[in-house]
Every structure is written in structure tokens, then in C-alpha cells.
C-alpha positions in Angstrom: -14.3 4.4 -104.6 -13.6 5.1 -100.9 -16.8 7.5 -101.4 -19.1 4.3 -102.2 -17.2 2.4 -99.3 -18.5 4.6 -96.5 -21.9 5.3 -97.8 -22.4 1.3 -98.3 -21.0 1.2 -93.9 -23.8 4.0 -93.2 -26.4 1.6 -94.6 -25.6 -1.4 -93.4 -25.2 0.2 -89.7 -28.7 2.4 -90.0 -29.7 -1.5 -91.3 -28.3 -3.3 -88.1 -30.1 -0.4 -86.2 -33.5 -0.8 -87.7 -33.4 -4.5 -87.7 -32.1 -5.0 -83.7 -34.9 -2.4 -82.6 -37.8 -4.5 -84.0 -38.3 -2.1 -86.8 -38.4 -4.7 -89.6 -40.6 -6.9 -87.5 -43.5 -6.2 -89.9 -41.6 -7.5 -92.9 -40.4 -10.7 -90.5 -37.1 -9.5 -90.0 -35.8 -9.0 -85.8 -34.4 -10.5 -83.5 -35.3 -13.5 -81.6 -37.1 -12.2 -78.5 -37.2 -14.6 -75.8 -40.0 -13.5 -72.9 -39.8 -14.1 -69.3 -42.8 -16.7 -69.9 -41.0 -18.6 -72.5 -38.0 -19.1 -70.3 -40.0 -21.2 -68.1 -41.4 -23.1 -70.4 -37.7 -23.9 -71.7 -36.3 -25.0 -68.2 -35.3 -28.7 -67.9 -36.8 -30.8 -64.8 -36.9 -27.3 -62.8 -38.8 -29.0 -59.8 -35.4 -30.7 -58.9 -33.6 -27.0 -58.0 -32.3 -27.2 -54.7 -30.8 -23.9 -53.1 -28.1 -24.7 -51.0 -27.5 -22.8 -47.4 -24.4 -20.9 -47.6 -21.0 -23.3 -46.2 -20.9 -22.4 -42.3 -17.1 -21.6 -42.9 -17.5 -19.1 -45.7 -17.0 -15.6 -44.4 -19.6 -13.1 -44.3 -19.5 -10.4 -47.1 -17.3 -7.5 -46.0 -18.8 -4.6 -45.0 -18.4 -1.3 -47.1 -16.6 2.1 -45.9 -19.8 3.6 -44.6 -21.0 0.6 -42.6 -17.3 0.1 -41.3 -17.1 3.3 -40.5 -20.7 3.3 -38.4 -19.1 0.4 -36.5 -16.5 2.2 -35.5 -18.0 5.3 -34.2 -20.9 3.1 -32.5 -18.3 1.3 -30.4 -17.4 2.5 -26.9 -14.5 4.6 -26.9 -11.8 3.2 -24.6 -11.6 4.5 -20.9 -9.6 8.2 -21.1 -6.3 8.6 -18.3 -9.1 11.1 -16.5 -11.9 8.0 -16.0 -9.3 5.6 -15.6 -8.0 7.4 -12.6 -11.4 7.8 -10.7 -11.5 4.6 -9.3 -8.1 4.6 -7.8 -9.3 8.4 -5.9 -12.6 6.3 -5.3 -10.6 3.3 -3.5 -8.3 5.6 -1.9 -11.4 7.6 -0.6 -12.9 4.5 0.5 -9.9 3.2 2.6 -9.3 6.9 4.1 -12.9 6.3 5.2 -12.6 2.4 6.2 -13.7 1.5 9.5 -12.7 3.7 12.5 -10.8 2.6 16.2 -10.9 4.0 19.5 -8.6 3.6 21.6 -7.0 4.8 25.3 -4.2 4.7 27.1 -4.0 4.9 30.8 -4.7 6.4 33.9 -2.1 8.8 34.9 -1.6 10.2 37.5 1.7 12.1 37.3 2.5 11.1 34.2 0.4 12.0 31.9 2.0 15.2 30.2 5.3 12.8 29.4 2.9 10.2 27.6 1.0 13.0 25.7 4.1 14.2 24.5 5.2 11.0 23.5 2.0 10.1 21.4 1.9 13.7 19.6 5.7 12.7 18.6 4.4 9.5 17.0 2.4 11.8 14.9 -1.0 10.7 17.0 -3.7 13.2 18.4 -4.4 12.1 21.9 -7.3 13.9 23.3 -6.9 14.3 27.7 -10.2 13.3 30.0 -9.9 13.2 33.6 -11.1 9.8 34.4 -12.5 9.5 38.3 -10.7 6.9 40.1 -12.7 3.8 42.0 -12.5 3.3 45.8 -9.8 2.0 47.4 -8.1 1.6 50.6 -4.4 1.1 52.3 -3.3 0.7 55.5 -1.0 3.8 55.8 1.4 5.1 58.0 2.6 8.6 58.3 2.7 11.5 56.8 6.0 11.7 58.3 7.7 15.3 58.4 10.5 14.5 56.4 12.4 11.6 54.2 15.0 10.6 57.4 12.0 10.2 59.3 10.4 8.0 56.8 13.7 6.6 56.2 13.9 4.8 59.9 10.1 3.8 60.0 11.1 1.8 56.7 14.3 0.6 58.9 11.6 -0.3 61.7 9.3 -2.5 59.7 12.8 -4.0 58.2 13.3 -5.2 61.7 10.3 -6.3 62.1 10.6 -9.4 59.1 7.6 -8.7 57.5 7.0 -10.4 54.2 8.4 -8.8 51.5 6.8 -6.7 49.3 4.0 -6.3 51.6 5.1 -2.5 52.7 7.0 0.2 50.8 6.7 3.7 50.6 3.9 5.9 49.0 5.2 7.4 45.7 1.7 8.1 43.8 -0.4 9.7 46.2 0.8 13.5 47.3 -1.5 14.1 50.3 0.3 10.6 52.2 3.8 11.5 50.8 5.9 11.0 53.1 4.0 8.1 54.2 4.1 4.1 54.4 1.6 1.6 52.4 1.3 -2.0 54.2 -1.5 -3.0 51.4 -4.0 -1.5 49.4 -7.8 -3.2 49.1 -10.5 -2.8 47.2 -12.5 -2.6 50.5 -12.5 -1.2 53.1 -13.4 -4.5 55.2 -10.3 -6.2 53.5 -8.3 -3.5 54.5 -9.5 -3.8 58.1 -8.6 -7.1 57.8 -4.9 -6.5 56.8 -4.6 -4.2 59.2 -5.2 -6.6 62.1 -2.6 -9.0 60.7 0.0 -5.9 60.5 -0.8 -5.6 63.8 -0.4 -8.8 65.0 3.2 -8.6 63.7 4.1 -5.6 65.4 3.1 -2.7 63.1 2.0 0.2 65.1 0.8 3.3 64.0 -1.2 2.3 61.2 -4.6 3.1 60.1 -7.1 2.5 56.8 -7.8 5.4 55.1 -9.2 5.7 51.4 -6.5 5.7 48.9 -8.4 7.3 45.4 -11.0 10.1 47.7 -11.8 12.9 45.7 -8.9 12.0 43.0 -8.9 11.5 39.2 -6.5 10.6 36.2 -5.3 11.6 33.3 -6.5 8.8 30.7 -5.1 9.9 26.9 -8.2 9.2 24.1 -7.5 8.5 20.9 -10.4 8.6 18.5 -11.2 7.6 14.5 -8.3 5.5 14.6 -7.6 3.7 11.3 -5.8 0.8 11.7 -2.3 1.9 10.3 -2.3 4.5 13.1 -4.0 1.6 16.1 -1.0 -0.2 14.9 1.4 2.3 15.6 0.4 3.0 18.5 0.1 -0.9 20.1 4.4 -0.3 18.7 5.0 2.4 20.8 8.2 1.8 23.5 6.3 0.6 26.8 8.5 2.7 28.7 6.7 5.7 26.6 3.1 4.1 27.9 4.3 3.9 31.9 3.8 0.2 30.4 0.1 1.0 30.3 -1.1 -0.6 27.3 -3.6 0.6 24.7 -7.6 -0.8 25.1 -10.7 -0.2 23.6 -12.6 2.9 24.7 -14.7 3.1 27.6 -18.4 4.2 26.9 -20.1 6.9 28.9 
């Protein structure tokens, strides 16, 4: 029983086989084949298909594991700590090189050891150049031998009610020292001039005689400035400048 059972399955399969591969097509058994072509012809009203543009809202189809993972290695790495920090050396190169100042301080012309000193301590680097010093002239008195002796031509002229401020003795210049000044001009005709009005109020004993011959100065340069270290210098004490006070160098 069970024997006729399975062979009766084997047939109808092998039958279902033949029939769904066309092979009974000859004796009109098969399935229905429906072509492309006949499909068309089978379409209801097709000329009134419209295809619709995709919804502007719907989201794009996502992008698979390899194409992800293109994206990623196509896009620019992020800035490393190395990169990053070039710009910061570049901008502190750039305001290291910023724009330059020259400036000097000056003339001296005892002084000027005491005020190099003093600049070097404000962490500076003055540079010295002995600066020729322009024409001028004073109506002198003296050399005298000695301080007491310039000490009662001083008690002379105090006598004498001149103006004051208009005489004093000469503390700058070694080769009158000890000596009198009654005014120093810028020429000598002016000093001529003030030495006739000394004169005419009882001065004796003067003479004009060119105050800066043959002399120069010390005038302290300070070059390639940048303006953190102009600024500490325009700080300094005056007293530590002989209250000179710092200006632009002086070309040639």
C-alpha cells in the first residue's frame, strides 16, 4: 500500500515537471505563457501614466559601506597639534620681525658713561657715536687759578645787580673751568652784542670766545627698536637721561 503511495507522488511530480516546462505543449497541455508583447496589449488606458518626481523631503537612499567609507577617507583630515601650531610660530615670527625704531638719546658731554650704564640695565643695547657739536659762543671770564678766586669774581658781579640768571659759572666746558659765562649765542655777532651790554653795566674782563671749538659728544644710538623696547625706553627715570629725552635718529 505505502509502496503504490509513493510511486503514484513520483508520477504526478515527474507530471507537474513535464507539464510546467512546456513539455506537453504538443498534446495542448502547459502553462499559460504571457509574452512581453502581450502585456502591452493587456494594459488599461496606458497613455494616462504619469511618473511622479520623487517628494523634495524624502531622503536620499543611504549610501552603502564601501561608498561611506570612500567618503570618509576622501575628506580632509582635521588640522594635526604640529600644523596647528605653525601659524602661531608664523605670527610670532612676523611680530619679532614688525616694523623697526631708531632712536637716540643725548649729547653728553660728561655724562655719557652714567646713561650707558643706565640703558644696558634696562636690558637696551645703546650703541656710542661721538656727535660734533655746532658753533657757539659766551662771553667768558677767567680761567681763574683756583675756586676762591672764582668765588669773589662771582661775589663781584653779585655787587654789581646784574639780572639774574644772566651769569654763573662754567661747569661743562674743562678748558674755561674755572671760569665765568655772562651768555652763550649762537653767534658770534650776538655774543659781541652781549658783551657790550655786560660792559655797560660794569663787567670787566670779559671776552667772546667759541664755546663748542674742536669739541664733540657722546650721543647713545639705539637701533631696530621694536616698539615694546621704544616704549621702555620713552619710561626710563629722566634723572637716568640727564632729562635728555629720546628722538628719532639723525641721518648721515
Amino acid at each position: 500500500m505505502l509502496r503504490s503511495f509513493v510511486l503514484l507522488l513520483i508520477l504526478a511530480n515527474l507530471a507537474f515537471y513535464a507539464w510546467s516546462h512546456g513539455y506537453l505543449r504538443a498534446a495542448g497541455l502547459g502553462p499559460h505563457d504571457v509574452a512581453e508583447p502581450q502585456r502591452l496589449t493587456q494594459q488599461i488606458h496606458p497613455e494616462r501614466l504619469v511618473i511622479a518626481a520623487p517628494e523634495s523631503g524624502a531622503s536620499a537612499p543611504a549610501s552603502s559601506p564601501a561608498s561611506g567609507a570612500a567618503s570618509a577617507a576622501s575628506a580632509p583630515a582635521p588640522p594635526s597639534a604640529a600644523s596647528a601650531a605653525k601659524p602661531a610660530a608664523s605670527n610670532a615670527v612676523s611680530a619679532a620681525a614688525g616694523p623697526k625704531l631708531c632712536l637716540q638719546v643725548g649729547p653728553y658731554l660728561t655724562a655719557g658713561p652714567e646713561v650707558g650704564a643706565a640703558l644696558r640695565a634696562a636690558g637696551l643695547a645703546p650703541v656710542e657715536k661721538q656727535q660734533a657739536l655746532g658753533p657757539q659762543w659766551m662771553v667768558f671770564m677767567g680761567p681763574y687759578p683756583d675756586a676762591a678766586a672764582l668765588k669773589s669774581k662771582l661775589a663781584e658781579l653779585q655787587r654789581l645787580e646784574l639780572k639774574e640768571g644772566s651769569y654763573g659759572a662754567v661747569t661743562d666746558r674743562p678748558r674755561y673751568m674755572p671760569g665765568i659765562s655772562l651768555g652763550i649765542l649762537p653767534t658770534q655777532a650776538a655774543a659781541q652784542q652781549q658783551l657790550k651790554l655786560m660792559q655797560a653795566k660794569g663787567v670787566k674782563s670779559a671776552q667772546v670766545v667759541p664755546r663748542n671749538a674742536g669739541m664733540s659728544a657722546v650721543v647713545w644710538v639705539l637701533d631696530g627698536l621694536t616698539p615694546a623696547q621704544a616704549a621702555t625706553l620713552r619710561r626710563l627715570d629722566p634723572a637716568l637721561l640727564k632729562d635728555q629725552k629720546p628722538q628719532a635718529c639723525k641721518t648721515g
